[in-house]
C-alpha positions as CSV (number, residue, x, y, z in Angstrom):
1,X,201.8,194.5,95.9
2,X,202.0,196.1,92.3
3,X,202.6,199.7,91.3
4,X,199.0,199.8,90.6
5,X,197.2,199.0,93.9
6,X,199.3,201.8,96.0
7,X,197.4,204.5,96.8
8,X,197.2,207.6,94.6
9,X,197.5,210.8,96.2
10,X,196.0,213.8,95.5
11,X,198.4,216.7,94.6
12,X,198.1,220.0,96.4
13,X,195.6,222.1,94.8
14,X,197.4,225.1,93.9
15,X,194.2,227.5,95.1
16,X,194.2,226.3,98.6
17,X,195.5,228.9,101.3
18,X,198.9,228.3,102.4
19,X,198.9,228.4,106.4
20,X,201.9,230.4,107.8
21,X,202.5,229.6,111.3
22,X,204.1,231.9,113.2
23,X,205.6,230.9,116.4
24,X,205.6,234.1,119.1
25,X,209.0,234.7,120.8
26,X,208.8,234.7,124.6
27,X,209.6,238.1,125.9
28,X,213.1,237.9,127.6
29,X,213.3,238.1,131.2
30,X,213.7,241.5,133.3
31,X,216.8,241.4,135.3
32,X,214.5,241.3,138.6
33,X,212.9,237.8,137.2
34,X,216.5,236.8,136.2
35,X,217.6,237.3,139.9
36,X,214.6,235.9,141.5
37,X,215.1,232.9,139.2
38,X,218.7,232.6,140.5
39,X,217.7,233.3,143.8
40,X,215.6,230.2,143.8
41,X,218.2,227.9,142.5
42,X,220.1,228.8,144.9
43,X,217.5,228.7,147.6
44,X,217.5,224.8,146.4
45,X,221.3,224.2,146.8
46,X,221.4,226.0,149.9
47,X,218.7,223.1,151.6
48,X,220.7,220.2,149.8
49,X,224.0,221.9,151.8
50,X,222.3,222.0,155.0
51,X,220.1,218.6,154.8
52,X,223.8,217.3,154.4
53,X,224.8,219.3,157.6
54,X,222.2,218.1,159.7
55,X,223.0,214.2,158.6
56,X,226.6,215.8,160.0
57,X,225.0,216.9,163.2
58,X,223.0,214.1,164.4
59,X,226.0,212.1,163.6
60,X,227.8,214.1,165.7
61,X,225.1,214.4,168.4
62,X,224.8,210.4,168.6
63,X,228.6,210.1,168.5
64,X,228.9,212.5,172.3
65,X,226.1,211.0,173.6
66,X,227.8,207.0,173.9
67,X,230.7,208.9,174.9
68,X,228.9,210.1,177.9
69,X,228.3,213.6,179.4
70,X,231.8,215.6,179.7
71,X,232.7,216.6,183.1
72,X,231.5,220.1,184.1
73,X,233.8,223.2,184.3
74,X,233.6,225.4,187.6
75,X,231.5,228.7,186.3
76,X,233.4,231.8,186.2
77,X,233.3,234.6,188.9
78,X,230.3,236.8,187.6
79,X,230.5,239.7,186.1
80,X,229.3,242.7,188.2
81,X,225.3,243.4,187.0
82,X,225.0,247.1,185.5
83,X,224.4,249.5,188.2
84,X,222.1,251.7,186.2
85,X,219.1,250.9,183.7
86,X,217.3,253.9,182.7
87,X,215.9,255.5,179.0
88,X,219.6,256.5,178.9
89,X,221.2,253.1,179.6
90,X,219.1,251.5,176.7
91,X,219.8,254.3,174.3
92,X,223.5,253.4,174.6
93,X,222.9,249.7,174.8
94,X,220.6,250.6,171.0
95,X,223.1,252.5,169.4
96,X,225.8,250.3,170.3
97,X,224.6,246.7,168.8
98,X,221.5,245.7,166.6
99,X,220.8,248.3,164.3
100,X,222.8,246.9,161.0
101,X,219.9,245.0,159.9
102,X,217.3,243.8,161.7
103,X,217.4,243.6,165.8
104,X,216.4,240.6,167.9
105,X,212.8,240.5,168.5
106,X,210.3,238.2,170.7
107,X,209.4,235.0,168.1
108,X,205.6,233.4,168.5
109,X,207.1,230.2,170.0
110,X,208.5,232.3,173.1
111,X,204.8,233.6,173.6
112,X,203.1,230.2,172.9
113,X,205.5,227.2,173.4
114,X,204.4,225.9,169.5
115,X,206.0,225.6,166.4
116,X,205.7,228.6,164.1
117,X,202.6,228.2,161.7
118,X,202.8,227.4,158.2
119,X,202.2,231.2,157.5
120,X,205.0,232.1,159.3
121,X,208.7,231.8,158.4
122,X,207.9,229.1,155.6
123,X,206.4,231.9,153.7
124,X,208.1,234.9,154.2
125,X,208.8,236.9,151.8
126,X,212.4,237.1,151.4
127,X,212.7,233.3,151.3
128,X,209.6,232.3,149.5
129,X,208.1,233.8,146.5
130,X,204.5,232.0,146.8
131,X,201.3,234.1,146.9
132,X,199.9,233.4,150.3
133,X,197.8,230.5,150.2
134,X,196.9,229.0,154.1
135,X,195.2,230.8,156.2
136,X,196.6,232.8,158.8
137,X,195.9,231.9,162.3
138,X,194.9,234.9,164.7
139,X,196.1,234.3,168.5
140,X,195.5,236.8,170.9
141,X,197.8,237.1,173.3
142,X,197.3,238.7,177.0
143,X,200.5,240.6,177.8
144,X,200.0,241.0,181.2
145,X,200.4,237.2,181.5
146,X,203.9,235.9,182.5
147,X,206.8,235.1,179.6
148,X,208.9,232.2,181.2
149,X,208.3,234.3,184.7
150,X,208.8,237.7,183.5
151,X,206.4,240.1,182.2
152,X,207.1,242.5,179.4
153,X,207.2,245.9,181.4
154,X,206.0,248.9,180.3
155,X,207.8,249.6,177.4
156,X,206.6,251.1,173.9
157,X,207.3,249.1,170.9
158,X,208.1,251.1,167.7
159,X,208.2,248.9,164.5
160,X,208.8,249.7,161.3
161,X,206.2,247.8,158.2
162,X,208.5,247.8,155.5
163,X,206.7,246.9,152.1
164,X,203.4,248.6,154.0
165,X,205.7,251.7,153.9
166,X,204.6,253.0,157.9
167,X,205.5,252.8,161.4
168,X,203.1,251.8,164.8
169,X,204.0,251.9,168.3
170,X,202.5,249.0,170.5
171,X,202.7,249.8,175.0
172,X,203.9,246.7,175.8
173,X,202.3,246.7,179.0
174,X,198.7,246.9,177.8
175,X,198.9,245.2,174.3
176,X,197.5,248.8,172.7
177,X,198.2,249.7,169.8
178,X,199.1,254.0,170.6
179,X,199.1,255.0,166.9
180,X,200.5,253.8,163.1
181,X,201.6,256.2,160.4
182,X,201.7,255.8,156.4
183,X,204.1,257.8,154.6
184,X,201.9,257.4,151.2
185,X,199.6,260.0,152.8
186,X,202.4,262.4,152.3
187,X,203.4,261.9,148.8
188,X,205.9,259.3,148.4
189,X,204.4,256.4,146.4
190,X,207.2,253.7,147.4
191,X,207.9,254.2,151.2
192,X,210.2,251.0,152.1
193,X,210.2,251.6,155.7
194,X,213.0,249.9,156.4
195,X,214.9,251.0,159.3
196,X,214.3,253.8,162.4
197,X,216.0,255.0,165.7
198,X,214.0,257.0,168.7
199,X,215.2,260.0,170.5
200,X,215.2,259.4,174.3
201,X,211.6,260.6,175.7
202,X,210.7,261.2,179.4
203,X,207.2,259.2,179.1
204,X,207.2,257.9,175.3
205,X,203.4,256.9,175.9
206,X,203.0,260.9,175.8
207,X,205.3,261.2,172.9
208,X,208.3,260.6,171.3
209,X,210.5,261.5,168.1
210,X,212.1,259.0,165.5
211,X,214.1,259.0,162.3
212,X,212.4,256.7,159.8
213,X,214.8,256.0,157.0
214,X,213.1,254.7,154.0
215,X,214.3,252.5,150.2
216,X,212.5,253.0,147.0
217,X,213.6,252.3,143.5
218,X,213.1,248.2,142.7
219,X,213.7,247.0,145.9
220,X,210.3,246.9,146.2
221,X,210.1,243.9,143.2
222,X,212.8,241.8,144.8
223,X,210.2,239.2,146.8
224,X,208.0,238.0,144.7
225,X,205.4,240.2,145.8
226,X,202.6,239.8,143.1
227,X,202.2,243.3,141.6
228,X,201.3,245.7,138.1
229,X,204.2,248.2,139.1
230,X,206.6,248.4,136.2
231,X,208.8,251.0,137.5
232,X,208.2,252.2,140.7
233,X,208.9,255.2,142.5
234,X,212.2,256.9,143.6
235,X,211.4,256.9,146.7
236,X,214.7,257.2,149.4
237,X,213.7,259.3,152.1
238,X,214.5,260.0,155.5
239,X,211.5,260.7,157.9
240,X,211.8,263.0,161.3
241,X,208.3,262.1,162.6
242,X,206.5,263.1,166.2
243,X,204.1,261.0,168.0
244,X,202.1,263.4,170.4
245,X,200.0,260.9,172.9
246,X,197.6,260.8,170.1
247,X,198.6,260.4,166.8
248,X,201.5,260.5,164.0
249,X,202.7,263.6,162.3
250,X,205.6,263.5,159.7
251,X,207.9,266.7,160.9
252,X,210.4,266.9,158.0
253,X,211.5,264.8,155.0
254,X,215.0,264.9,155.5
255,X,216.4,263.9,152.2
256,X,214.3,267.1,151.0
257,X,215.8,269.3,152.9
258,X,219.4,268.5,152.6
259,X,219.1,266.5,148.9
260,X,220.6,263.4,150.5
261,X,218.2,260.7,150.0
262,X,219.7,257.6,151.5
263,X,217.7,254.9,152.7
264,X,219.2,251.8,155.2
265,X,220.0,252.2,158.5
266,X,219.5,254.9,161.0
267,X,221.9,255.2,164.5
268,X,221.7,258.1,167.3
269,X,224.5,259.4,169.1
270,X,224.3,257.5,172.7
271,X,226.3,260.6,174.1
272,X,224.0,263.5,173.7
273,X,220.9,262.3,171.5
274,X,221.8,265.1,169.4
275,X,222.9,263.7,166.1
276,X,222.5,260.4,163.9
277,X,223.9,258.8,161.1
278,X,222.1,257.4,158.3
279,X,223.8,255.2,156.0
280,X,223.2,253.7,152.7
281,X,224.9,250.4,151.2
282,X,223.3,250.6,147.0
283,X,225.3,254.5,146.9
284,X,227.7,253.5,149.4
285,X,226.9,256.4,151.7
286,X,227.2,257.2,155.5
287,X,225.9,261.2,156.9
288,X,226.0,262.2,159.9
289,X,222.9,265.2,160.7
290,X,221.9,267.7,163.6
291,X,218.6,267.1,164.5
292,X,217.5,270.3,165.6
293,X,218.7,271.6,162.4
294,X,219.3,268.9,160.0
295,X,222.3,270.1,159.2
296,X,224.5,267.9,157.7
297,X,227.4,267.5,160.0
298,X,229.8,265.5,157.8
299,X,228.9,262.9,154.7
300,X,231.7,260.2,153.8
301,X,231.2,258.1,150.2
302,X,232.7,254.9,150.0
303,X,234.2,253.6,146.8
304,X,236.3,250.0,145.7
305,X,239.0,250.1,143.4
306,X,239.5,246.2,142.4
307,X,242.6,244.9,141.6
308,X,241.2,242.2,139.2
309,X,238.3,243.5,136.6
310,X,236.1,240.2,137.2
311,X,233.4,240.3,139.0
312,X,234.1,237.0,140.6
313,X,237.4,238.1,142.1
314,X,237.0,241.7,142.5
315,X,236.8,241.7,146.0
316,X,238.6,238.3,147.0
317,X,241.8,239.7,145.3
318,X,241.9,242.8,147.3
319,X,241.7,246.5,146.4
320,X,241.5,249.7,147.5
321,X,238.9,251.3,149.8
322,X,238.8,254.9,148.9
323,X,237.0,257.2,151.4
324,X,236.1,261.3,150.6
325,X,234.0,264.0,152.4
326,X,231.6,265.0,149.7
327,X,230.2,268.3,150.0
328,X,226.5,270.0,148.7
329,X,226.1,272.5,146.1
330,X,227.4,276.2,147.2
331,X,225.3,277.9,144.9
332,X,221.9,275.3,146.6
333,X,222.9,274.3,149.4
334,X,221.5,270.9,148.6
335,X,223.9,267.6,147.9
336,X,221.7,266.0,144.7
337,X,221.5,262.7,145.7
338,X,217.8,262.4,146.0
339,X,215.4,259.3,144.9
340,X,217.7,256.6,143.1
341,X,220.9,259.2,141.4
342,X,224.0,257.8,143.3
343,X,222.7,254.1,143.2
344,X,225.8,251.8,141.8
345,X,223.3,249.0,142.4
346,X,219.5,248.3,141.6
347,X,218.6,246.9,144.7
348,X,220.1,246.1,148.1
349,X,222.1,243.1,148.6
350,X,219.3,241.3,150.9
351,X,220.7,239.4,153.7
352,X,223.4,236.3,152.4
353,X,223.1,238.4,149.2
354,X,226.0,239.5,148.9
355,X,228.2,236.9,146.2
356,X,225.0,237.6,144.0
357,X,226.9,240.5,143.3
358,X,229.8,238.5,142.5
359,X,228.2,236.5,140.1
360,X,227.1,239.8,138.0
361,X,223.1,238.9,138.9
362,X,222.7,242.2,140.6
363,X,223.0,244.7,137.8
364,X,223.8,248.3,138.7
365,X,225.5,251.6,137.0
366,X,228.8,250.6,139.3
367,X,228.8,247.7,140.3
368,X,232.7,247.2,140.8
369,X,232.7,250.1,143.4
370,X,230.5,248.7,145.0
371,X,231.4,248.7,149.1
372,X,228.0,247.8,151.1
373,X,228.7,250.3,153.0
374,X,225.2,250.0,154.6
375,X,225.3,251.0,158.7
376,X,226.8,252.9,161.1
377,X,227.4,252.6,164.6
378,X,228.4,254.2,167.5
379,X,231.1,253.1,170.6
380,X,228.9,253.2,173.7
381,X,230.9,256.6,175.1
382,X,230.3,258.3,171.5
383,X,233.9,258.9,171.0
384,X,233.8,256.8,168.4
385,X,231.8,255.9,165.0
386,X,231.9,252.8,163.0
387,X,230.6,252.2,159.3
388,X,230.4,248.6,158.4
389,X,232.0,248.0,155.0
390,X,230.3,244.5,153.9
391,X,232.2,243.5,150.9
392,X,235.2,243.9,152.5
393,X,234.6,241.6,155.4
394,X,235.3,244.5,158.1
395,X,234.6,248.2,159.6
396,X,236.3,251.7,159.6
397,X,236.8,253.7,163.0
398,X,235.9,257.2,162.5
399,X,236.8,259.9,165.2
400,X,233.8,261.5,166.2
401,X,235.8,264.2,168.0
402,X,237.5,265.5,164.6
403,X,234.5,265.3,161.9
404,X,234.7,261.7,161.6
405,X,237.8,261.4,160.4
406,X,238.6,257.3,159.4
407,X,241.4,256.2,161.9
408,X,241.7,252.5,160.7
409,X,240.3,249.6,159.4
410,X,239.5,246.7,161.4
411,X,239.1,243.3,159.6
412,X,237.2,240.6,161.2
413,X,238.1,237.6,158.8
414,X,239.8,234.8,160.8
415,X,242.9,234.5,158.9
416,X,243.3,238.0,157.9
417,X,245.7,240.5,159.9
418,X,243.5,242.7,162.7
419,X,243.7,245.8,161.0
420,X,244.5,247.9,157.6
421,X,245.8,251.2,158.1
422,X,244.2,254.1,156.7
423,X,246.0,256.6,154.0
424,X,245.0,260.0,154.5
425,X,245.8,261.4,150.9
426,X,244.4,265.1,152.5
427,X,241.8,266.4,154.2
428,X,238.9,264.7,152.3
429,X,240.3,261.9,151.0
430,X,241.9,258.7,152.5
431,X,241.9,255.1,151.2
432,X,242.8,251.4,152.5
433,X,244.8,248.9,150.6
434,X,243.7,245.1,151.2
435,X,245.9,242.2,149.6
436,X,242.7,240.4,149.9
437,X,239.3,239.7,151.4
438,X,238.2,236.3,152.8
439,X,234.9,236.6,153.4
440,X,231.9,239.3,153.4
441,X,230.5,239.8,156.1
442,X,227.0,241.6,158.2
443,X,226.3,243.2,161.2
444,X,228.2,244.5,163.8
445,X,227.8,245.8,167.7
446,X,229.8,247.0,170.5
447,X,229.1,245.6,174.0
448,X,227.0,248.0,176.0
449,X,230.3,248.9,178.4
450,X,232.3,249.5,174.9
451,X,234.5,246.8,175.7
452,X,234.1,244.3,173.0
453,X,233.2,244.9,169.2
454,X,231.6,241.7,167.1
455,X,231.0,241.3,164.1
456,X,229.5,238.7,162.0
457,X,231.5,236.5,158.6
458,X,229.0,235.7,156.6
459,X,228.9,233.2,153.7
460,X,232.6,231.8,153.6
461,X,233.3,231.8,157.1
462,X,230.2,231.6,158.8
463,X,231.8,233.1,162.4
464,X,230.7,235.8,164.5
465,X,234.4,237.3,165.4
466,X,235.2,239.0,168.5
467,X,237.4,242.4,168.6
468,X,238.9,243.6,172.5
469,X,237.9,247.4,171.8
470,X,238.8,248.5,175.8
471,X,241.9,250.5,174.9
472,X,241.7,254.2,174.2
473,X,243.1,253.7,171.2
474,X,241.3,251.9,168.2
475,X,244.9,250.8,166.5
476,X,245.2,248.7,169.4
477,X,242.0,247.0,169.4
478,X,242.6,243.1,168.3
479,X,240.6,240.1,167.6
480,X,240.4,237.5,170.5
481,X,237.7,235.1,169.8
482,X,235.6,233.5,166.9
483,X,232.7,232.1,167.7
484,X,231.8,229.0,165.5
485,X,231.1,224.7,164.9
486,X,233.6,222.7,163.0
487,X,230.2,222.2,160.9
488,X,229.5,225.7,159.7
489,X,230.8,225.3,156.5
490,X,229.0,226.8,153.0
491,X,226.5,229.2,153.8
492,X,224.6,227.9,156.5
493,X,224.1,227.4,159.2
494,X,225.3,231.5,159.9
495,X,225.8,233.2,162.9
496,X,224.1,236.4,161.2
497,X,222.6,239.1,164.0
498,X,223.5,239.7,167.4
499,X,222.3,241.6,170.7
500,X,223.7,241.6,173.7
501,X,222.1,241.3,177.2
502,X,221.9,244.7,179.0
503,X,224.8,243.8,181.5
504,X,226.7,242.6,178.6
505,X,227.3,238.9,180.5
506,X,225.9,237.5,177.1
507,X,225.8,237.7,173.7
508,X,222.6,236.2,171.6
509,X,223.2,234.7,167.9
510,X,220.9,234.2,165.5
511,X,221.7,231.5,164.1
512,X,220.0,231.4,160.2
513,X,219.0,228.6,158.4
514,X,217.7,228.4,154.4
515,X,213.6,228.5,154.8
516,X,212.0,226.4,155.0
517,X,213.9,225.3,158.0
518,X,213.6,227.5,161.1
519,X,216.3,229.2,162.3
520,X,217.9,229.4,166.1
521,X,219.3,231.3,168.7
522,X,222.4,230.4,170.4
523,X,223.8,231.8,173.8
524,X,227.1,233.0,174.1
525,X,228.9,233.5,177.7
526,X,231.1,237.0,177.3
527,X,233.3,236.1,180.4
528,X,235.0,232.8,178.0
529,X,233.5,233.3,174.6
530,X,232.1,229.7,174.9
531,X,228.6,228.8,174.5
532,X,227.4,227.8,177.9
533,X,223.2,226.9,176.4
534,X,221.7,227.2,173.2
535,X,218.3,227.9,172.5
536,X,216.4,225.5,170.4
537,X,213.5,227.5,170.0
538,X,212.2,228.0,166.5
539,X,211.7,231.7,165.4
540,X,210.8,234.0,162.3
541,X,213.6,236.3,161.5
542,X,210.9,238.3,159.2
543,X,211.0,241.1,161.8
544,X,212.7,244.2,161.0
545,X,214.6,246.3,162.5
546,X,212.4,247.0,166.4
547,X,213.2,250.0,169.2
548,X,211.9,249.6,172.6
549,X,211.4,252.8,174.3
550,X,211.4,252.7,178.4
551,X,208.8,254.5,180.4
């Protein structure tokens, strides 16, 4: 074709508007989206880890069942029943196991022999951040009908609502619901209701006291809860609340009164019901309080010194622990830890959260002194106290007889030594050196005679270990069992909260799994530490922390 049949075209008029396109920059993401983003990834490698466990497991199955059944072992002599089970007797039992996180509770296949429905565990909110989409199926349930043979008793439930930010109490017997409180009716605008403890009561269905501790800050925008709240309220406070036969009644916010607003996990003294300890893992705080008086009996803060400034080694290269008696304003009277001031970190470490803080997506004022100091305990007798130290994969022993003074470190991590000893630098100040730390770990609980202490390896180990804590002395107390499977390796599946039975003859595991799986319960024999059944039932682990009151 010749230069003269191509097509002319037109230049660009000069006149015509020149269109400027601008292209709009997405907003960055907040740190909570960035962590809820990570969360999911690893939400996604955690199911391709345990799909690959259970190929292990059936393998494993199929391999033992050509091999035939083993022989049975003659059972062990049995161990002599408790000869006492009163409101006192399950105060100690409370106080003593369950109360680092959230306690055992009755799942919906135990009350209807069916699978939990798809609004149950597969969309819970700690595991799924999905609006709710199916609807919810409503199943009343007589409690006066039999539950494998046994009825429930007449007990009072007391549960905590979290996110709902109240408390109601449920008589087991009857299926009533005796009354429900919400702590926004008094002011506080972010009321995590996350963990409580009841004072013994002579007939609780006539009334009863409690101390509700409650979170605030953003721990309220860690689930994918769909919400317009930007920066939400302080909250952190600790509730002393009455029920009176008929209703509710907030008594005292104790965080106003004393200026120590900490938020986790509440414990009562099984000796005399007279003091508790609340304890807070984001400040890395553990008080012990009077309470006629709220008085604050003694308040120990925890704070890690790392050896290596990395995030990703700063606890695995060991440390040091430092622990000090802080003290509240002479000229107030108040210590000023109220709302969020003292956080290191901007929300919890959720449960098998804690090598998010490893990996620098929990962001925080002080983050590498961060402890997880989240829970304290008691020893059945209430000689002794115990705060669980999560990042370092262990517990301290304070003396309850000289103002909680730390006595030593025990370490539950399989390969590491049985205890670190404790410096005492002076009178408020000690500190524990580690060489390193294997393995975070959970919760913790002491067998309702006192005899055994457990405590649960989370996330490298995946083992519940088992301390002897009969001698007088805690510096003798020594590890003598791990409970685990050859398979437990990664993060699941996790041996992650305990109870044990009231005669202490057994010990019940939860035994997590990454949603949308559902998780287990396995039985464990205290006489030989073996696992003489497992429970195959299928259970939500949404429950918070419960407290059964006797009648």
């Amino acid at each position: 074709m010749s230069d003269g049949r191509k097509p002319k075209l037109k230049e660009q008029d000069a006149d015509l508007p020149r269109m400027k396109v601008e292209l709009k920059e997405e907003p960055p993401l907040t740190a909570e989206q960035v962590y809820l983003k990570r969360k999911a990834e690893v939400a996604q490698q955690d199911n391709e880890d345990f799909s690959t466990y259970l190929r292990e497991k059936a393998a494993r199955d199929e391999r033992q069942a050509t091999q035939g059944a083993p022989t049975a072992q003659p059972a062990p002599a049995p161990r002599p029943a408790s000869s006492k089970f009163n409101r006192r007797s399950v105060l100690t039992w409370a106080a003593g196991t369950a109360v680092v996180g959230e306690a055992v509770t009755l799942g919906y296949p135990m009350l209807t022999g069916q699978d939990i429905p798809d609004h149950g565990a597969r969309h819970a909110g700690a595991t799924s951040t999905e609006p709710q989409r199916h609807p919810i199926d409503r199943e009343l349930v007589n409690p006066q009908a039999d539950v494998g043979g046994r009825r429930f008793g007449d007990w009072v439930l007391l549960m905590p609502t979290k996110m709902s930010g109240g408390t109601y109490a449920v008589n087991l017997n009857t299926g009533r619901a005796l009354a429900w409180i919400s702590y926004w009716n008094y002011g506080d605008y972010n009321p995590i209701s996350h963990h409580l403890c009841a004072f013994p009561s002579a007939d609780p269905a006539k009334g009863f006291e409690w101390i509700n501790s409650t979170q605030g800050g953003k721990n309220s925008l860690i689930y994918g809860i769909p919400t317009r709240v930007e920066a939400p309220d302080e909250g952190f406070n600790i509730y002393r609340v009455r029920y009176d036969g008929a209703q509710m009644e907030v008594m005292e916010n104790v965080a106003e009164t004393t200026g120590l607003g900490i938020g986790v996990h509440v414990n009562i003294d099984p000796k005399t019901a007279e003091r508790y300890f609340v304890t807070d893992g984001q400040k890395d705080i553990a008080a012990c309080f009077d309470r006629r008086t709220s008085r604050v009996i003694a308040a120990l803060k925890y704070d890690w010194v790392p050896n290596v400034r990395n995030l990703s080694e700063a606890w695995k290269k060991g440390g040091v622990l430092k622990i000090s008696k802080i003290y509240p304003d002479p000229a107030t009277g108040k210590y000023d830890y109220r709302g969020t001031k003292g956080q290191k970190i901007e929300w919890e470490m959720v449960p098998m959260g804690e090598l998010f803080v490893e990996e620098g997506t929990l962001p925080g004022d002080d983050v590498f002194s961060l402890c997880g100091a989240d829970g304290t305990i008691w020893h059945p007798s209430g000689r002794w106290a115990s705060t669980i130290v999560r990042l370092c994969g262990g517990q301290l022993i304070l003396d309850a007889e000289k103002n909680f003074e730390p006595v030593t470190f025990l370490q539950f991590n399989k390969d590491a030594p049985n205890q670190y000893p404790v410096k005492k630098i002076d009178n408020d100040h000690w500190e524990v050196t580690f060489d390193k730390i294997f393995s975070p770990g959970h919760e913790i609980g002491f067998s309702p005679d006192g005899r055994f202490l457990c405590m649960m390896n989370n996330l490298r180990e995946n083992n519940c270990s088992v301390f002897d804590s009969s001698d007088p002395d805690p510096r003798k107390w020594k590890k003598i069992a791990h409970i685990e499977d050859p398979l437990w390796v990664g993060k699941y599946p996790n041996p992650f909260h305990m109870v044990f039975s009231m005669d202490g003859s057994k010990l019940y595991l939860s035994i997590l799994h990454p949603s949308p799986a559902a998780s287990g319960v396995m039985v464990v024999d205290t006489n030989t530490w073996e696992r003489p059944a497992a429970c195959d039932r299928k259970w939500s682990a949404k429950n918070r922390a419960v407290v059964i009151l006797a009648r």
